[in-house]
C-alpha positions as CSV (number, residue, x, y, z in Angstrom):
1,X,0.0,0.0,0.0
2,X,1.2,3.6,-0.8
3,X,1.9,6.0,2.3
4,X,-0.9,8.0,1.9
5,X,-3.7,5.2,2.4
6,X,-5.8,5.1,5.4
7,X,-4.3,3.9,9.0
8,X,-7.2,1.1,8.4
9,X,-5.5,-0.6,5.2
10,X,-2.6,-2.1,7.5
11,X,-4.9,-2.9,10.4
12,X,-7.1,-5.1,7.9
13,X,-4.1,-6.2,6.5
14,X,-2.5,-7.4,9.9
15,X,-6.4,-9.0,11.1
16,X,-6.1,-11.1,8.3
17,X,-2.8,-12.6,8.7
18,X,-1.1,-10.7,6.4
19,X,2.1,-8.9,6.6
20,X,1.2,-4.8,5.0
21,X,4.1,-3.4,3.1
22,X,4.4,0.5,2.7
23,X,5.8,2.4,-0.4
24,X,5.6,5.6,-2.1
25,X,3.2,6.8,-3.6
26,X,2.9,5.5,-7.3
27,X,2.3,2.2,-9.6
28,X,5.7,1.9,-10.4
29,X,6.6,1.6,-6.4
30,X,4.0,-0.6,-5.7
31,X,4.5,-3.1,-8.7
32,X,8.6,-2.8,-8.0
33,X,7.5,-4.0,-4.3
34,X,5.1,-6.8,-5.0
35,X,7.3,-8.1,-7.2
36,X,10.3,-7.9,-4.6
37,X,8.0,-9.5,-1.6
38,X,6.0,-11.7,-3.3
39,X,2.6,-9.9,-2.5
40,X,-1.0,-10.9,-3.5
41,X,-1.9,-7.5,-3.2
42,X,-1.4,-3.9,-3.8
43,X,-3.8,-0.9,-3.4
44,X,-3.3,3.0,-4.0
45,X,-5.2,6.0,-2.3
46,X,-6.6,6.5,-5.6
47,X,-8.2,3.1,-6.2
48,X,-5.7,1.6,-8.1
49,X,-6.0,-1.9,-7.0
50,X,-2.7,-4.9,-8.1
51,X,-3.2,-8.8,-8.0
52,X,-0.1,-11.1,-8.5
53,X,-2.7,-13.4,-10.4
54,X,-3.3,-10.7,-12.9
55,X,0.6,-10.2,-13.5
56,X,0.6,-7.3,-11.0
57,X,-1.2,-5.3,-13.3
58,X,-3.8,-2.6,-12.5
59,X,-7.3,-3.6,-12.9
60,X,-10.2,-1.7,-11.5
61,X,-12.7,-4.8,-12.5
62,X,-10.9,-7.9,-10.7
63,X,-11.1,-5.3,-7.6
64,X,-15.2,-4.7,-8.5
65,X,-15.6,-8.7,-9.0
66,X,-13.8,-9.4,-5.4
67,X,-16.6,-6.8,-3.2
68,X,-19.5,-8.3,-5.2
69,X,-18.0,-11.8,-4.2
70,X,-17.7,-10.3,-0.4
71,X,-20.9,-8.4,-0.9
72,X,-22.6,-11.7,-2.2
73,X,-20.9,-13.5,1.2
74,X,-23.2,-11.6,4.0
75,X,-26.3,-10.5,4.2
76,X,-25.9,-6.5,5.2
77,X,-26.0,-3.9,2.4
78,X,-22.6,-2.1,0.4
79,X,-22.3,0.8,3.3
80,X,-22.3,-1.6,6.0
81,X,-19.5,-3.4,4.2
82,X,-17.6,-0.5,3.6
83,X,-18.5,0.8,6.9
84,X,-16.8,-1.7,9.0
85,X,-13.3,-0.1,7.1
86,X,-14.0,3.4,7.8
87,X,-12.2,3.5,10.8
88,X,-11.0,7.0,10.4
89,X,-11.1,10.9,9.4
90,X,-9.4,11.7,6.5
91,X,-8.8,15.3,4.2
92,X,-8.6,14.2,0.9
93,X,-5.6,15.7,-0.9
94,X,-5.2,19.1,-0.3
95,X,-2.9,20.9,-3.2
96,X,-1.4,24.2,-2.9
97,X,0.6,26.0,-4.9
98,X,4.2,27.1,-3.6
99,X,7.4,28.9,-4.5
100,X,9.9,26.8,-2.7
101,X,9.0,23.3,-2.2
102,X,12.0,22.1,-0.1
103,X,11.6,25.2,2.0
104,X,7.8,24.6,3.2
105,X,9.0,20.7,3.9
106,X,11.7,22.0,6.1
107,X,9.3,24.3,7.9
108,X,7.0,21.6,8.2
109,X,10.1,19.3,9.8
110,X,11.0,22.1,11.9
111,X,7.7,22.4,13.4
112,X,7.4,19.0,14.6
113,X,10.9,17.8,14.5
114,X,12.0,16.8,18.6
115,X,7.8,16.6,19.3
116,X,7.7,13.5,22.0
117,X,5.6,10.8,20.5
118,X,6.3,11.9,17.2
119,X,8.3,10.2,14.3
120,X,8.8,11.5,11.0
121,X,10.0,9.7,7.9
122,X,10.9,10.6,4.8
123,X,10.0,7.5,2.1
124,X,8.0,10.1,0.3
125,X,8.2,13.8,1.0
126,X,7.5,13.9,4.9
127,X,5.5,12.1,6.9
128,X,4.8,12.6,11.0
129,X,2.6,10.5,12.8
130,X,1.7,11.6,16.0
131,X,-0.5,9.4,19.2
132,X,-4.1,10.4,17.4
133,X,-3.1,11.0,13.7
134,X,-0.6,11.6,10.9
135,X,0.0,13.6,7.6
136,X,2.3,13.2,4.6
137,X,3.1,16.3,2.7
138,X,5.1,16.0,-1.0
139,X,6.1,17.3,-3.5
140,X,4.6,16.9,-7.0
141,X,7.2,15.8,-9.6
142,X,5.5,17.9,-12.5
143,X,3.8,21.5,-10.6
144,X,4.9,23.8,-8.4
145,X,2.7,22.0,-5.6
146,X,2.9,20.5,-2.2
147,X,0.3,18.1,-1.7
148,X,-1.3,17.5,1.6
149,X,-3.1,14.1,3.5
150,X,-4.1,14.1,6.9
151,X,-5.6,11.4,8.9
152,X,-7.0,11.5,12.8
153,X,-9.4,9.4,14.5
154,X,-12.1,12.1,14.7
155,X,-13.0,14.8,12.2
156,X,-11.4,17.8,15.2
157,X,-8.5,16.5,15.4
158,X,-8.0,15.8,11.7
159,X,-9.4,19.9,11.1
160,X,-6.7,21.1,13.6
161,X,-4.0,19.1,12.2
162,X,-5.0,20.3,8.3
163,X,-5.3,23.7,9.6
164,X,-2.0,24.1,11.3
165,X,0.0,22.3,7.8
166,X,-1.9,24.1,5.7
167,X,-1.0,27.0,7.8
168,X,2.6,26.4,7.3
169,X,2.6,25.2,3.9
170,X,0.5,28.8,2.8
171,X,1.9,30.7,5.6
């Protein structure tokens, strides 16, 4: 799974016996890493979804046939399915325009850089994850644009967070 997918994807992952795998944020990654660990799976934020049965390829209909097959397997409705998933509060990514890309990640590493309880990596851009959330804030490769994902277990504490990078990002 990319970085920027919900805290929930490796939980699932984990309650079903599985091992999750994080990388950045892209098919290329994600193929390059199933291939190297042997995985069954990959997923993307953006609902790109990778089988190893299907050559590690892309393919938004083997993903539609396995929820109809889970779907078909209970007897609650689609949003109770999905529901049981939606663990958390996320921001959707946020884009904003900037001069100086590497400047606004340093800011951002300043600001939370020697936090307790925090730890910050850089597989991707930056990413901090504090006790009750995280964000991941990157650069695109192709526009002058940082792009911002937050994630907190309730829709306040996901706000502030936002609010306080975006803050930084736009100051």
């Amino acid at each position: 799974h990319n970085l920027i997918t919900s805290w929930s994807v490796p939980e699932v992952v984990r309650e079903h016996g599985g091992t999750p795998v994080r990388t950045r944020v892209g098919h290329s990654f994600i193929k390059a890493e199933m291939a190297r660990s042997g995985a069954i799976f990959g997923g993307e934020h953006s609902a790109h979804y990778y089988f190893r049965d299907f050559w590690n390829a892309d393919t938004g209909m083997l993903a539609a046939l396995h929820v109809l097959a889970a779907l078909g397997g209970q007897d609650g409705t689609l949003s109770g399915l999905v529901a049981e998933y939606d663990r958390y509060v996320g921001s959707g990514e946020i884009n904003s325009t900037v001069d100086d890309q590497a400047a606004r990640l340093a800011a951002i590493k300043a600001a939370y850089e020697g936090r307790e309880g925090v730890t910050i990596d850089e597989l991707d851009g930056l990413t901090v994850t504090l006790d009750d959330s995280w964000f991941n804030v990157r650069p695109s490769n192709t526009e002058p644009l940082l792009r911002l994902n937050a994630e907190a277990k309730d829709e306040p504490t996901m706000a502030k967070l936002r609010d306080e990078i975006l803050h930084i990002i736009r100051g």
